[in-house]
C-alpha positions as a Markdown table, in Angstrom:
| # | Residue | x | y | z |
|---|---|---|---|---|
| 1 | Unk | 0.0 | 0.0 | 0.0 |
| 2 | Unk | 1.1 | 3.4 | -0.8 |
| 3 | Unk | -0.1 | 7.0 | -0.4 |
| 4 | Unk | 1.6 | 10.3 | -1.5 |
| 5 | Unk | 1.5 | 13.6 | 0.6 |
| 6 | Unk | 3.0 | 16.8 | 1.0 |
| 7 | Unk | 4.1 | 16.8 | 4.6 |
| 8 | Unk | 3.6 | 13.6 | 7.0 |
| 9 | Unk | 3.5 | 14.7 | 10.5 |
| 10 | Unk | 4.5 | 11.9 | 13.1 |
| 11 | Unk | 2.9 | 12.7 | 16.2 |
| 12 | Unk | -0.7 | 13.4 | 17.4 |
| 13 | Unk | -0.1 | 15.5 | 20.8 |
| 14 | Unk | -0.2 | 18.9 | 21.3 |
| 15 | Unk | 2.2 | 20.1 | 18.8 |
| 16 | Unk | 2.0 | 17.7 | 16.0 |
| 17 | Unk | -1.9 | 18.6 | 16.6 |
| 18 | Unk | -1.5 | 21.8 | 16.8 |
| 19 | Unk | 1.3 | 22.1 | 13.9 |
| 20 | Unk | -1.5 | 20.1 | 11.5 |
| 21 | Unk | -4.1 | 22.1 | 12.4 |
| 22 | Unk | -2.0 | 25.4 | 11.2 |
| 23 | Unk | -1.1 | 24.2 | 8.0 |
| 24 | Unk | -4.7 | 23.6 | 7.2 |
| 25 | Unk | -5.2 | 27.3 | 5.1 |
| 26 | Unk | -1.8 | 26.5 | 2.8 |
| 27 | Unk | -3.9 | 24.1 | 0.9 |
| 28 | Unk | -1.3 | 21.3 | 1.3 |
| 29 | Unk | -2.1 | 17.4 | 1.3 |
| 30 | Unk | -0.6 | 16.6 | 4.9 |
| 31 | Unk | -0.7 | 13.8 | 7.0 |
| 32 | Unk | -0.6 | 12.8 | 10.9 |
| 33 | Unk | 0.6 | 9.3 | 12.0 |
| 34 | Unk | -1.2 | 9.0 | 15.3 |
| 35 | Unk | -0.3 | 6.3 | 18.2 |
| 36 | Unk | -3.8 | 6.3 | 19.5 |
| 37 | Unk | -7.3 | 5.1 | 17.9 |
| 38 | Unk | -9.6 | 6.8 | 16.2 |
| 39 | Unk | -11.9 | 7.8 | 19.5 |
| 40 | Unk | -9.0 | 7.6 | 22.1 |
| 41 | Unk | -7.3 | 10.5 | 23.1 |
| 42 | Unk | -3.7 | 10.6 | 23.3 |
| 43 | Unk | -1.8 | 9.8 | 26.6 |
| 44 | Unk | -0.2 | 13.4 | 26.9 |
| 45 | Unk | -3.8 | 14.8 | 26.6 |
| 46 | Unk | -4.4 | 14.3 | 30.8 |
| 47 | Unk | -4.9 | 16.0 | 34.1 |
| 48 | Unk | -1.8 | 18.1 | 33.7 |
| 49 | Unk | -1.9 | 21.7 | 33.9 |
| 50 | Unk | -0.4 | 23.9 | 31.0 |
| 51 | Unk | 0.4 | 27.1 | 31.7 |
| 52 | Unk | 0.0 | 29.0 | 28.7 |
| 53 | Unk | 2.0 | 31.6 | 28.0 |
| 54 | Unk | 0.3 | 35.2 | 26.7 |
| 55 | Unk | 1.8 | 34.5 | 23.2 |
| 56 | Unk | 0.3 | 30.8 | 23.0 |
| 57 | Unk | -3.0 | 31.7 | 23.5 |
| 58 | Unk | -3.0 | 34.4 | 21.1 |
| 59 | Unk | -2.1 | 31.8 | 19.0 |
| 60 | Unk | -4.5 | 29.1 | 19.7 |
| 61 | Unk | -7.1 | 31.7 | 19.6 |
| 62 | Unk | -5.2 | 32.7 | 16.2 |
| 63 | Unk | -6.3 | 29.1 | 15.2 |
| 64 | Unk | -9.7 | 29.1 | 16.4 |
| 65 | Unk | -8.6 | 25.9 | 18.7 |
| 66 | Unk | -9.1 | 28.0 | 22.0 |
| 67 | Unk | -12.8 | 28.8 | 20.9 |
| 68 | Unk | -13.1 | 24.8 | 21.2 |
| 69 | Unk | -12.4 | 25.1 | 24.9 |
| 70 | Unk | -15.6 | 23.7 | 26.9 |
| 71 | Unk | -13.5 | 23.6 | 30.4 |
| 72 | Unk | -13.1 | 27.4 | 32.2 |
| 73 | Unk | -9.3 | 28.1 | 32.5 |
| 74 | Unk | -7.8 | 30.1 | 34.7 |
| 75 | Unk | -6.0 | 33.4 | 34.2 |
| 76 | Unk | -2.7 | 33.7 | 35.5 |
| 77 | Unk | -2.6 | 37.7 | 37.2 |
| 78 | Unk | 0.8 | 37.1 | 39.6 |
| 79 | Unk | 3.4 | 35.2 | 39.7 |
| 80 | Unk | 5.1 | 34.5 | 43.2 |
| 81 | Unk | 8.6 | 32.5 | 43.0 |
| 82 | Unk | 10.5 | 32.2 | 46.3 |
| 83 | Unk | 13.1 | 29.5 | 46.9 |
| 84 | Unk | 12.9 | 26.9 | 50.2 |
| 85 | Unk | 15.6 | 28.5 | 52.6 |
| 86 | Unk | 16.7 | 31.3 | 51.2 |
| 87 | Unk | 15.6 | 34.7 | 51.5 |
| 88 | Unk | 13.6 | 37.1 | 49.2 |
| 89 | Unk | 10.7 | 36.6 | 47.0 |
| 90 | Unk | 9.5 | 37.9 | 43.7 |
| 91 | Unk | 5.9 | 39.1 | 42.4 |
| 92 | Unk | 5.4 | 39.6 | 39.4 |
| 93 | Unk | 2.1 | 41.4 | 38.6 |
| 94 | Unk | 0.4 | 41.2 | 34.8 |
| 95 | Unk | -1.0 | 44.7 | 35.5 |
| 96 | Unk | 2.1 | 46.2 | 36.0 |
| 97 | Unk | 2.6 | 45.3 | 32.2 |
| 98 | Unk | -0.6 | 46.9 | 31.0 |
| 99 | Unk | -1.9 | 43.0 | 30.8 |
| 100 | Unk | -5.3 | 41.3 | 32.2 |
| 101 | Unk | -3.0 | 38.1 | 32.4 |
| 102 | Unk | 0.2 | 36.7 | 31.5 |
| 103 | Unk | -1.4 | 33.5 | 30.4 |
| 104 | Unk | -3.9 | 31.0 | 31.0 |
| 105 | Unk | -3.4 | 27.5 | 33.1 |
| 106 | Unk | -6.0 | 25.2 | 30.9 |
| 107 | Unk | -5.8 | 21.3 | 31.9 |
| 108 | Unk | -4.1 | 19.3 | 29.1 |
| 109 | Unk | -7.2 | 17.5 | 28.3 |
| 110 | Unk | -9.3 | 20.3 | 27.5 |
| 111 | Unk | -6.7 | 21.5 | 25.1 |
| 112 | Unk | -6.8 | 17.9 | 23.6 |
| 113 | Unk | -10.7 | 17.9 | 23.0 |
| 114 | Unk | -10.3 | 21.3 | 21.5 |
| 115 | Unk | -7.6 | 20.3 | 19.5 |
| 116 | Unk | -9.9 | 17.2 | 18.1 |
| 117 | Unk | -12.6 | 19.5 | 17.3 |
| 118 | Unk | -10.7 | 21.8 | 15.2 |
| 119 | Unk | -8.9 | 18.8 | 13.3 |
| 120 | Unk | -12.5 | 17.8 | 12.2 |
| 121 | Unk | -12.3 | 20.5 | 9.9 |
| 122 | Unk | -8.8 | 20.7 | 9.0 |
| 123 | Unk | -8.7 | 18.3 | 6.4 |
| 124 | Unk | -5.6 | 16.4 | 7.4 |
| 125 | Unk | -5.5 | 12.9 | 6.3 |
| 126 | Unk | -4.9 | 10.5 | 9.6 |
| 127 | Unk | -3.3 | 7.1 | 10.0 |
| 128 | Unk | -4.6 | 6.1 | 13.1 |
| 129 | Unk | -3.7 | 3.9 | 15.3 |
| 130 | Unk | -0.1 | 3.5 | 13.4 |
| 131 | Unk | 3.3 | 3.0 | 14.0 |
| 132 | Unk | 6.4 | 4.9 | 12.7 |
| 133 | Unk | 8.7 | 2.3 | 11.6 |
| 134 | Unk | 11.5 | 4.5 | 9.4 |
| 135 | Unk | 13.2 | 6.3 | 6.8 |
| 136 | Unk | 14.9 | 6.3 | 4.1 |
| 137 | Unk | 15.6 | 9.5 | 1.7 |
| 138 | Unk | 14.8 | 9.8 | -2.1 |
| 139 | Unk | 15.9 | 12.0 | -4.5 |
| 140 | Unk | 13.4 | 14.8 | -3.8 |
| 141 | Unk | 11.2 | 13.3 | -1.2 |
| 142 | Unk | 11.1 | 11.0 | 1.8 |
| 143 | Unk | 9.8 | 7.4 | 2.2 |
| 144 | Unk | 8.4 | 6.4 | 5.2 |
| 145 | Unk | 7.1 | 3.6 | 6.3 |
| 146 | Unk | 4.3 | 3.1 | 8.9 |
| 147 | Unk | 2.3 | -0.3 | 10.2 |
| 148 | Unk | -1.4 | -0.1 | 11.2 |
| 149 | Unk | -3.6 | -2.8 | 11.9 |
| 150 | Unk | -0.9 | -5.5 | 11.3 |
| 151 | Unk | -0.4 | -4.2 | 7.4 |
| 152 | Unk | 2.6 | -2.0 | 6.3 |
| 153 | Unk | 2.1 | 1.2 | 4.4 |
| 154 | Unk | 4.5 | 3.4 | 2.8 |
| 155 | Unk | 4.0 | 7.0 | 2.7 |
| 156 | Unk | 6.0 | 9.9 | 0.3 |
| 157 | Unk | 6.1 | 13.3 | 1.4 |
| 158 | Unk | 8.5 | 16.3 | 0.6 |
| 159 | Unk | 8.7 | 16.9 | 4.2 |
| 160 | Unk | 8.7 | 14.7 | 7.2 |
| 161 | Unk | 7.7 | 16.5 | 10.6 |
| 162 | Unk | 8.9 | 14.3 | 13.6 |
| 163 | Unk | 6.6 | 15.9 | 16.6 |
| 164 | Unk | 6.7 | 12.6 | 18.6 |
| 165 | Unk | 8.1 | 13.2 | 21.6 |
| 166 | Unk | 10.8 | 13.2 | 23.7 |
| 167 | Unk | 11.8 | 9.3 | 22.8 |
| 168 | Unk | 11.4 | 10.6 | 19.0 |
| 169 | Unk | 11.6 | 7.8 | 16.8 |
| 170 | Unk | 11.8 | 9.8 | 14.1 |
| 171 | Unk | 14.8 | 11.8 | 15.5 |
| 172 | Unk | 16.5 | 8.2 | 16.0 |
| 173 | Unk | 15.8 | 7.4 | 12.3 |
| 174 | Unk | 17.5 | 10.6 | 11.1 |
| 175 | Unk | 20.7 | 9.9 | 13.5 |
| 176 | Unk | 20.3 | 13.2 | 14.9 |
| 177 | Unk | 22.5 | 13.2 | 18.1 |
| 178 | Unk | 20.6 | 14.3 | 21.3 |
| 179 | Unk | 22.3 | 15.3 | 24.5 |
| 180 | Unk | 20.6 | 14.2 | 27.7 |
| 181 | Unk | 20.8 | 15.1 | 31.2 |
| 182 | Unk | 18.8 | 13.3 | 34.0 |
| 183 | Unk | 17.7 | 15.5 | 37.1 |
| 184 | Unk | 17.4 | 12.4 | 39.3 |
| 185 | Unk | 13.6 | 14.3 | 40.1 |
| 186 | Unk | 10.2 | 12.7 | 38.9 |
| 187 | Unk | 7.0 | 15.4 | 39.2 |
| 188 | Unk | 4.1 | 14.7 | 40.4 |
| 189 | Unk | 1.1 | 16.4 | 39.0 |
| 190 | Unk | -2.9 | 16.4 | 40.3 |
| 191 | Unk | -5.1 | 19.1 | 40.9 |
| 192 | Unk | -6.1 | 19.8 | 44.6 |
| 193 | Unk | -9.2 | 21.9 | 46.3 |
| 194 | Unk | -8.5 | 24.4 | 49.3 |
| 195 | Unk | -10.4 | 26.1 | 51.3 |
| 196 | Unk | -9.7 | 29.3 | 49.4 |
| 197 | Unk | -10.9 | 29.5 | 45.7 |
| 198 | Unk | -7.9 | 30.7 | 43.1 |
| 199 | Unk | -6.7 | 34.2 | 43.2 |
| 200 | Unk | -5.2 | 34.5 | 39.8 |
| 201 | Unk | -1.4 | 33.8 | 41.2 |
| 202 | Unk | 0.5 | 31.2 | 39.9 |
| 203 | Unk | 3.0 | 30.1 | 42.9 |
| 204 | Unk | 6.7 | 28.4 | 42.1 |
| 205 | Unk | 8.1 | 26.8 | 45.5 |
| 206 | Unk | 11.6 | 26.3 | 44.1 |
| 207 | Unk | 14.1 | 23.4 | 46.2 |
| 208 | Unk | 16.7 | 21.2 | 46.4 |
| 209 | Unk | 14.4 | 18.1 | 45.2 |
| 210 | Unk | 13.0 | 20.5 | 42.5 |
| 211 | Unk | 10.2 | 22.7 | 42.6 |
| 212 | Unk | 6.5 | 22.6 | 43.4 |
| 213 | Unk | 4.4 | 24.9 | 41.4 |
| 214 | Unk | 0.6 | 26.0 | 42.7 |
| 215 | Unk | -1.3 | 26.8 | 39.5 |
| 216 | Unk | -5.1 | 28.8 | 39.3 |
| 217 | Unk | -7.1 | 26.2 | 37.2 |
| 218 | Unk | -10.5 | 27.5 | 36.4 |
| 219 | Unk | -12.6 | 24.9 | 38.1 |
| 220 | Unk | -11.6 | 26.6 | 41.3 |
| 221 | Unk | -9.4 | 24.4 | 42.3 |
| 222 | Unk | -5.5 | 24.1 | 42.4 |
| 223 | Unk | -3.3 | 22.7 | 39.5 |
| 224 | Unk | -0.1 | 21.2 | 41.5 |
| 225 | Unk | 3.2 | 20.1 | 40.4 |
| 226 | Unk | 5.3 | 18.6 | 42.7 |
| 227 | Unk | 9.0 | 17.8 | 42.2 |
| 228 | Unk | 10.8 | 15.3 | 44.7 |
| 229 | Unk | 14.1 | 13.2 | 44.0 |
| 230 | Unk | 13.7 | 9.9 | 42.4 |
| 231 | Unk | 14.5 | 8.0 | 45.3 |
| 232 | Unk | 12.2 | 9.2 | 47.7 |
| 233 | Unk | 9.3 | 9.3 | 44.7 |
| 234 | Unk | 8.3 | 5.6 | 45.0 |
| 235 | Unk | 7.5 | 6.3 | 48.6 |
| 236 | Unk | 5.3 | 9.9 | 48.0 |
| 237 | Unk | 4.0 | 7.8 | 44.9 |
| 238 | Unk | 2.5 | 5.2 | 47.6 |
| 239 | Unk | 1.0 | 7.9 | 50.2 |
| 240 | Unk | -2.6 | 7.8 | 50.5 |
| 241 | Unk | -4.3 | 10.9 | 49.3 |
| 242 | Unk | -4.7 | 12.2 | 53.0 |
| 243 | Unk | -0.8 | 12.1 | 53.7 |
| 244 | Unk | 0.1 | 13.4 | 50.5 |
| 245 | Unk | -2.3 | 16.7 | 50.8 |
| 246 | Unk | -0.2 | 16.9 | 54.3 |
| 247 | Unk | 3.1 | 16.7 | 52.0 |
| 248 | Unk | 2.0 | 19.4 | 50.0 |
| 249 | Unk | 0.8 | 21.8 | 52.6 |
| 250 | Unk | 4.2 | 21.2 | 54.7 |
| 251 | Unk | 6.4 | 21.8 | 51.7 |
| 252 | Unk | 4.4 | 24.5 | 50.1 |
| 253 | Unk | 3.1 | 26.3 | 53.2 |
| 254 | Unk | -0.6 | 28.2 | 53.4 |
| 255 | Unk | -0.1 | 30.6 | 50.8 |
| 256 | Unk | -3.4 | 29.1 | 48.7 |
| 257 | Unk | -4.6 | 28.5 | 52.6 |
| 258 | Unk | -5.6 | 24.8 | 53.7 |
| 259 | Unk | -5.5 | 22.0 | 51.1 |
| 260 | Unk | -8.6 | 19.8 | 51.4 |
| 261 | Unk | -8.0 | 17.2 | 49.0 |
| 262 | Unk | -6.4 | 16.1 | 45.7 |
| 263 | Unk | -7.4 | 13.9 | 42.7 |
| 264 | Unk | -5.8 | 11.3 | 40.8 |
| 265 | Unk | -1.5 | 12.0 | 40.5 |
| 266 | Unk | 0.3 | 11.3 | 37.4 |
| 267 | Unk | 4.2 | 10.4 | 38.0 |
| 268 | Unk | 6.6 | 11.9 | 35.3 |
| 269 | Unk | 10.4 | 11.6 | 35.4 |
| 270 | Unk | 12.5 | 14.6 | 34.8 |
| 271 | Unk | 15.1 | 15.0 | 32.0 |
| 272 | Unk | 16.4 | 17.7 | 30.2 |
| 273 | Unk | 16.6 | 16.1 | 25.9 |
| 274 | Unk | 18.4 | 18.3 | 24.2 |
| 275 | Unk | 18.8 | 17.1 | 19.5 |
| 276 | Unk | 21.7 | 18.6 | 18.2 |
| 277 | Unk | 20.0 | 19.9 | 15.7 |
| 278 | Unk | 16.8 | 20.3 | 14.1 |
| 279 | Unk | 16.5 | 19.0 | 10.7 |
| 280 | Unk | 17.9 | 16.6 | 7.9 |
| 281 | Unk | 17.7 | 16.3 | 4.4 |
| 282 | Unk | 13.7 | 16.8 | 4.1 |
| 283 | Unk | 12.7 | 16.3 | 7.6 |
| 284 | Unk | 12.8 | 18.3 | 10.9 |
| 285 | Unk | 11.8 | 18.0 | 14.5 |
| 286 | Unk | 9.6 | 19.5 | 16.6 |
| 287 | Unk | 8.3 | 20.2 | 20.4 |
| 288 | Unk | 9.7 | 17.7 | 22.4 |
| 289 | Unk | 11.0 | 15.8 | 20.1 |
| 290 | Unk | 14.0 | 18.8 | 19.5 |
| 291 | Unk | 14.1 | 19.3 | 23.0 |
| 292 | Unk | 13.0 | 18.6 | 26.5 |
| 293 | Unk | 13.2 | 20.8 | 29.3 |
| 294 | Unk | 12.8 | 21.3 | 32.7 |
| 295 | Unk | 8.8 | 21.9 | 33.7 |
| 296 | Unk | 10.5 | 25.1 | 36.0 |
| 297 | Unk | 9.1 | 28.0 | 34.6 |
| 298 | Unk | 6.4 | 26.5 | 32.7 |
| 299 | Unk | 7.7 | 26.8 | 28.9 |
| 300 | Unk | 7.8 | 23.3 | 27.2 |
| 301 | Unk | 4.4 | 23.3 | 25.5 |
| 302 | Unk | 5.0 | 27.0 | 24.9 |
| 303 | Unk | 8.2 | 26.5 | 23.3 |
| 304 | Unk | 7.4 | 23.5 | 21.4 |
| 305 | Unk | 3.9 | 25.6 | 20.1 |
| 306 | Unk | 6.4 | 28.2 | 18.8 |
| 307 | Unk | 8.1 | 25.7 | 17.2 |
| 308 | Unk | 5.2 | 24.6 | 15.1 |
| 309 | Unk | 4.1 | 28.4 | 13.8 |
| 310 | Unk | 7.1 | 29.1 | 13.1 |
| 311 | Unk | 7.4 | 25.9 | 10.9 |
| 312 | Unk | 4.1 | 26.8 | 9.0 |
| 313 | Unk | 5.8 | 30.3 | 8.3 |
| 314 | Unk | 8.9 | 28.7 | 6.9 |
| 315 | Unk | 6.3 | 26.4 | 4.6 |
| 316 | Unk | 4.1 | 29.3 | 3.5 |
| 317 | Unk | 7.3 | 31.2 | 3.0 |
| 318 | Unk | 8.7 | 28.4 | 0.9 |
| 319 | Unk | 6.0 | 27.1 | -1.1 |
| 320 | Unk | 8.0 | 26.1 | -4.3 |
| 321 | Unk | 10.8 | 24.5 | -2.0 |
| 322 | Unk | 8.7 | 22.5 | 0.1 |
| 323 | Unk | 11.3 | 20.1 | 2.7 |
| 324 | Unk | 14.5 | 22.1 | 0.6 |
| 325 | Unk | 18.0 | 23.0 | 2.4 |
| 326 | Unk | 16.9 | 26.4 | 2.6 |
| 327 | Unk | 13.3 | 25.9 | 3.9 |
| 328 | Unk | 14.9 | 23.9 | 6.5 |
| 329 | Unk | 17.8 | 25.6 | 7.6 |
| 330 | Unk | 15.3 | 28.9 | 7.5 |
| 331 | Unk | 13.8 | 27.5 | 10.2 |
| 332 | Unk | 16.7 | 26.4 | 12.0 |
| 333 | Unk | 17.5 | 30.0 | 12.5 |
| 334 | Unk | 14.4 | 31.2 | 13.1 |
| 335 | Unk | 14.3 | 28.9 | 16.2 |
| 336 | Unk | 17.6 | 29.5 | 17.4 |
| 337 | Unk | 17.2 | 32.4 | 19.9 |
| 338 | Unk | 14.3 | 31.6 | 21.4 |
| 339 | Unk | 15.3 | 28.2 | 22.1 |
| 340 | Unk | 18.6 | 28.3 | 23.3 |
| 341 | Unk | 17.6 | 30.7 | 25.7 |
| 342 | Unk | 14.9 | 28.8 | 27.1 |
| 343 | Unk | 16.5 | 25.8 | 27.6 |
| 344 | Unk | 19.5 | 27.8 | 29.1 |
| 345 | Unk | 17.0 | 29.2 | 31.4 |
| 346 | Unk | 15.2 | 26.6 | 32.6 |
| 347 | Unk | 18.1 | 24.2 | 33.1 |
| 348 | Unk | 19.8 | 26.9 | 34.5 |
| 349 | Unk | 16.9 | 27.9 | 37.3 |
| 350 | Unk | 16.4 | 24.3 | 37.5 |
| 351 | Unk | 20.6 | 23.1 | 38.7 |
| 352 | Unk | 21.4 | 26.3 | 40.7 |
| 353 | Unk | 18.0 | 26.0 | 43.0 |
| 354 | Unk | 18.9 | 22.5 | 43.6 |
| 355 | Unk | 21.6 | 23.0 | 44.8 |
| 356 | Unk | 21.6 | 23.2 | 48.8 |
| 357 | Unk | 25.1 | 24.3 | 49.6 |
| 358 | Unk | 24.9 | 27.2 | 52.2 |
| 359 | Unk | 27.6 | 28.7 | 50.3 |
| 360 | Unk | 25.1 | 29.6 | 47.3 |
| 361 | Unk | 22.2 | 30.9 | 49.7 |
| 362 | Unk | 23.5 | 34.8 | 49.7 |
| 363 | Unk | 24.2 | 34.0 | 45.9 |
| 364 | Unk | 20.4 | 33.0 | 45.0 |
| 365 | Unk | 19.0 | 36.0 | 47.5 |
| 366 | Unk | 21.0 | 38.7 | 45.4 |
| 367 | Unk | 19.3 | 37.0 | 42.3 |
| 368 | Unk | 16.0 | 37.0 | 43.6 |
| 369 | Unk | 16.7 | 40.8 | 44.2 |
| 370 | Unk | 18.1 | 41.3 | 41.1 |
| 371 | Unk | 14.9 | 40.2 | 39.4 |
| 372 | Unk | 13.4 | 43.1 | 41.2 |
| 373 | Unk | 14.9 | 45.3 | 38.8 |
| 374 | Unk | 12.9 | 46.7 | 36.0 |
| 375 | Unk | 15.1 | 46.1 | 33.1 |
| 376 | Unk | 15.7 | 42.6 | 34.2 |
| 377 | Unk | 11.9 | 41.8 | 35.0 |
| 378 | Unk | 10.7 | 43.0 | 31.8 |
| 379 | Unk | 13.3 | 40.4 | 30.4 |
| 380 | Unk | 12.4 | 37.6 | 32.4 |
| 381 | Unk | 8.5 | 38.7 | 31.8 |
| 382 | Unk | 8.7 | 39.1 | 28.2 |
| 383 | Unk | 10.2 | 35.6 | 27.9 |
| 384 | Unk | 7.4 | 33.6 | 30.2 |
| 385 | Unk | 4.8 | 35.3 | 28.1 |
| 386 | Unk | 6.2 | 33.9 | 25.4 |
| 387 | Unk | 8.0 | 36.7 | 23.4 |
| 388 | Unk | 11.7 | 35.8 | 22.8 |
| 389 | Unk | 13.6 | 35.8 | 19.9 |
| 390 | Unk | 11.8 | 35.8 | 16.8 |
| 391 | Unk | 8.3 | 35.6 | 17.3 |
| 392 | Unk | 5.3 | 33.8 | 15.4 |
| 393 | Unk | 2.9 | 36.4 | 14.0 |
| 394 | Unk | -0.2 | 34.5 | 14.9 |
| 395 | Unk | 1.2 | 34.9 | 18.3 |
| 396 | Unk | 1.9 | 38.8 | 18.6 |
| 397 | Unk | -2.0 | 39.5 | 18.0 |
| 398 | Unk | -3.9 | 41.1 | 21.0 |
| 399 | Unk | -5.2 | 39.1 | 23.4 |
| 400 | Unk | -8.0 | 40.5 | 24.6 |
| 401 | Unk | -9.6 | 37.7 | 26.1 |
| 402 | Unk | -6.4 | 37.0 | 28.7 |
């Protein structure tokens, strides 16, 4: 069996969704290789809480995905970062920036359903459930071949979009090289009620086992991310839901006053995955598939999102080079700022707050202080809203519904 397309995206999730779902108005024949049946949502599409970035929403409302949403999110007014031990705090406030918000926290599998309603309409041809199984380069195209329900298919495109994750398959077919670094920290993510409804402020609890980050869902309760180190995570795995609320509140404190309960926790192990670089001949990666970073500061999906508008600019931009050396290494550069320094931030944030020496206390004080400063808050700002670097379009229209 064989079927010719434009572009073949590999990857249903939130970018490789979100990606197809953006090259819908160029007209072109594309594809989406999905892991998960028709009627089954995707494993990444679950209780997790995304906080979405000014810049992302603008352009998921851009794409008429966030007008799927059915769930209330929650708008994200301050942001409060302090560090366990050390002294000083920071506050951020999104009207101090002329902003309603600086994002929105919307649960990962609202995002999905709105994701599935605007691929309804995006006419994107899906092989579903399927499995990537390789490579191999042609003259002017790639070959790829899939299996689904026990037969093999093989599929031609000019370009082939690996969006599949951090254990890319695709990124192992090309040989690209990625650098990995393990934080020895698993997260553990639920949402959780207290006696006090949301307030609009997002709360980062940074420590030396990682950091635990209160987010204001819309439902009125709390979306929680807690970091601890891998070998004391099979024992907070096993507490009962009563004994880990008391975990939280000891290691957060009362700032979102007196945890009542939590749901169901999803375990996720922490590692920075870093591909040294982002295409090959007629293929390139995106979202977590060209990197994976530390969940401190909130910016994977965000990153990975830019990742994907950015593509569909490069495509639009190279219409009659679909997949060429120049399309790809267009985008290549086009990614470059904003991505090296987000994942220099985050896995920067993420080694120097875990680090418990006494000797670095005064150090991460004066840098807490220094954040303080206007110049260097706008910085910091700008970036966790989602503008660094070379910025989307879609992404720099108004959001007036923040």
């Amino acid at each position: 069996m064989h079927a010719e397309h434009d572009i073949v995206i590999i990857g249903g999730g939130l970018v490789g969704a979100s990606l197809a779902i953006a090259l819908a108005p160029a007209g072109l024949n594309v594809a989406m290789v999905e892991a998960s049946p028709a009627g089954a949502m995707p494993p990444v599409f679950d209780e997790r809480n995304l906080s979405c970035a000014e810049a992302t929403v603008n352009g998921l409302q851009g794409l008429g995905v966030w007008q799927h949403l059915r769930a209330p999110t929650g708008a994200i007014q301050h942001i409060h970062i302090s560090r366990v031990g050390d002294f000083g705090q920071v506050r951020f406030d999104a009207e101090d920036y002329d902003r309603n918000a600086f994002g929105r926290v919307v649960v990962a599998k609202d995002l999905g359903d709105a994701l599935e309603a605007s691929l309804v309409t995006a006419g994107v041809t899906r092989y579903r459930p399927a499995k990537f199984l390789g490579t191999r380069l042609e003259a002017e195209s790639r070959q790829i071949d899939i299996e689904s329900d026990g037969q093999r298919q093989t599929l031609t495109c000019r370009l082939l979009i690996g969006a599949d994750g951090t254990s890319s398959a695709v990124r192992d077919a090309l040989a690209i090289r990625a650098d990995t670094f393990d934080y020895g920290q698993d997260l553990f993510v639920c949402r959780m009620r207290s006696h006090k409804a949301p307030d609009g402020t997002a709360w980062e609890r940074l420590g030396p086992d990682g950091p635990t980050a209160v987010l204001p869902r819309g439902d009125r309760h709390f979306g929680v991310v807690h970091g601890v180190s891998r070998t004391d995570a099979d024992a907070v795995a096993a507490l009962d839901e009563a004994d880990y609320v008391a975990r939280i509140q000891s290691v957060f404190g009362w700032r979102a006053g007196r945890f009542l309960s939590a749901g169901t926790r999803s375990r996720y192990p922490v590692r920075r995955v870093v591909a040294a670089a982002l295409h090959a001949p007629r293929a390139v990666l995106v979202g977590n598939a060209a990197q994976t970073i530390h969940p401190v500061g909130a910016q994977g999906f965000n990153l990975g999102f830019r990742d994907a508008l950015t593509l569909v600019e490069c495509v639009n931009a190279h219409r009659d080079g679909l997949g060429s050396p120049a399309m790809l290494s267009a985008y290549a550069a086009a990614r470059a700022e904003d991505r090296q320094e987000t994942i220099r931030m985050s896995d920067g944030l993420a080694r120097v707050t875990a680090m418990e020496s006494p000797l670095l206390r005064p150090f991460r004080s004066v840098a807490l202080a220094a954040l303080k400063t206007q110049w260097l808050q706008s910085r910091v700002v700008g970036g966790a809203m989602g503008y660094r670097g070379r910025v989307p379009d879609i992404c720099r229209a108004t959001g007036a519904n923040l």
